[in-house]
C-alpha positions as CSV (number, residue, x, y, z in Angstrom):
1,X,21.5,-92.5,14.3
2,X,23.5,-89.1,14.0
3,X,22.7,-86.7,11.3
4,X,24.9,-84.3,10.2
5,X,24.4,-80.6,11.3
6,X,22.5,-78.2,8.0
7,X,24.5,-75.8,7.0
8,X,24.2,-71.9,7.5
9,X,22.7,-70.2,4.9
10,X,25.3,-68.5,2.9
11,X,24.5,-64.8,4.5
12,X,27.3,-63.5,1.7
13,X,25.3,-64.4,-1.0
14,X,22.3,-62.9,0.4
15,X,24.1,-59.6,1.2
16,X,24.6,-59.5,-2.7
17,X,21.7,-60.3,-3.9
18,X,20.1,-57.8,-1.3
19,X,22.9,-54.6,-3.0
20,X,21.8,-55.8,-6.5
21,X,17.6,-55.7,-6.0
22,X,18.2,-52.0,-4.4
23,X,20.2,-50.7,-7.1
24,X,18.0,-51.9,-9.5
25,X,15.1,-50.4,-7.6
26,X,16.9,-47.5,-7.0
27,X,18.1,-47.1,-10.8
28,X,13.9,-48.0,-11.9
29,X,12.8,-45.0,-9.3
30,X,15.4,-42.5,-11.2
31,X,14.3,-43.3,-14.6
32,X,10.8,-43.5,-13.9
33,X,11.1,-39.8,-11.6
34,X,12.6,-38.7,-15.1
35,X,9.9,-40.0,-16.7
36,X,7.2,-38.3,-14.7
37,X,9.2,-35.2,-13.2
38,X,10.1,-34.0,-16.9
39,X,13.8,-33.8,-16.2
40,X,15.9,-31.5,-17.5
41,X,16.0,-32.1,-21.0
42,X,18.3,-29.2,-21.2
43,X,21.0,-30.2,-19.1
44,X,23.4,-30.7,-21.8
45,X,23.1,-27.6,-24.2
46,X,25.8,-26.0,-25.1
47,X,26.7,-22.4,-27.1
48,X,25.1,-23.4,-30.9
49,X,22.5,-25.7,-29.5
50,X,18.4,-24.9,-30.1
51,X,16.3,-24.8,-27.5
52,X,12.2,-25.5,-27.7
53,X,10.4,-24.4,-24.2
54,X,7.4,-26.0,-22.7
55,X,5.2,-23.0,-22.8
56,X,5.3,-19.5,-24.3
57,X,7.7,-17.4,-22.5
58,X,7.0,-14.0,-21.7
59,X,8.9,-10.7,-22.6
60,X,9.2,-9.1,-19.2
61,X,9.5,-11.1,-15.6
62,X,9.9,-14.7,-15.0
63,X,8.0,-17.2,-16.5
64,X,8.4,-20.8,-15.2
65,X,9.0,-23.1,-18.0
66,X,11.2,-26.4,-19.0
67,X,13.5,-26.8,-21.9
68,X,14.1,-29.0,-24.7
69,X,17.1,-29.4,-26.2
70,X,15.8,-29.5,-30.3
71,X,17.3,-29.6,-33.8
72,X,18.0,-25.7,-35.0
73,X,15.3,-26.6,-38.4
74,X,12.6,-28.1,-36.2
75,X,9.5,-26.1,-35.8
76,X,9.7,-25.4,-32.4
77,X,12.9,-24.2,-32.0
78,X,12.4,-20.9,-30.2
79,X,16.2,-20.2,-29.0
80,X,19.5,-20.3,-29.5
81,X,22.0,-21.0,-27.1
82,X,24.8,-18.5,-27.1
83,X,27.0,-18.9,-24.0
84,X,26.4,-21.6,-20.7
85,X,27.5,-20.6,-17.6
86,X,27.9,-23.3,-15.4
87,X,27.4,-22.6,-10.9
88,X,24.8,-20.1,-11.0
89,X,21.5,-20.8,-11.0
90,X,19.5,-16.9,-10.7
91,X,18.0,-15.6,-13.7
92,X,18.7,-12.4,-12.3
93,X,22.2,-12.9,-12.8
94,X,24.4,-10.0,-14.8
95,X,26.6,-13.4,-16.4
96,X,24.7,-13.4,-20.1
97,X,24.8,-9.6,-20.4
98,X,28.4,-9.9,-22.2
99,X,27.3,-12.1,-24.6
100,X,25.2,-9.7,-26.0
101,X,25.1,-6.2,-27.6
102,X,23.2,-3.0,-25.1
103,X,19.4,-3.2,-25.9
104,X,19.1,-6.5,-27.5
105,X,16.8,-8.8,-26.8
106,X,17.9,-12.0,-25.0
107,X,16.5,-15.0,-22.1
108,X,17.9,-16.2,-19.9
109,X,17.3,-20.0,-18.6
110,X,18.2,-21.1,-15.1
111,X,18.2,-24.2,-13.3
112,X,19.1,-25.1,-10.0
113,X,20.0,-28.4,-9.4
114,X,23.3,-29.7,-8.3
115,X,25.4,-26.8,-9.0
116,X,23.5,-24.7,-11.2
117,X,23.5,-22.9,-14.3
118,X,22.4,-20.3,-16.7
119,X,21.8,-21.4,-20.9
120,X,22.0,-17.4,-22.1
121,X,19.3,-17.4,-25.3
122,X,18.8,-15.8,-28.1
123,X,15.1,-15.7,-29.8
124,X,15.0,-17.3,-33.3
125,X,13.6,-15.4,-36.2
């Protein structure tokens, strides 16, 4: 009696599945590093846009702090975004001092990831 040789297991198929369980892995690391890392909820402000930080921010120096892009008539909209400028990333920067008049008061919020760049603030009233 002869019995026919089992076949290979379809390695294609397993390839596939293998791509499809590390993107989704891969996909549930990034939101959950979001999640836990804060993000950078201010990634996509633009001039007009409010801003809320994660602590007080101080009048002189640096103070380390996240952003939250907010509705201008919620309570804890502290800023105002007048200009972005996108591919720098130094809060030392001279790139928000045109958007603003000699002596007045203004932020500046940097972040450096991927490229860079500077959210140039006005204080709310």
């Amino acid at each position: 009696m002869s019995t026919a040789p089992q076949a290979a297991p379809d390695r294609s198929r397993w390839v596939v599945v293998a791509l499809v369980a590390g993107l989704v892995v891969a996909a549930a690391v990034y939101a959950i590093s979001g999640l836990v890392l804060g993000g950078d909820d201010a990634r996509d402000a633009k001039a007009g846009d409010c801003l809320a930080s994660d602590k007080q921010v101080e009048d002189e120096g640096t103070t380390r702090t996240g952003a939250n892009l907010v509705d201008c008539s919620a309570e804890d909209a502290r800023f105002t975004v007048v200009a972005r400028v996108d591919g720098e990333s130094s809060t030392q920067s001279d790139s928000c001092n045109k958007f603003f008049q000699e002596k007045e008061e203004f932020y500046v919020y940097a972040n450096g990831d991927d490229r860079g760049y500077l959210l140039c603030l006005r204080p709310r009233a």
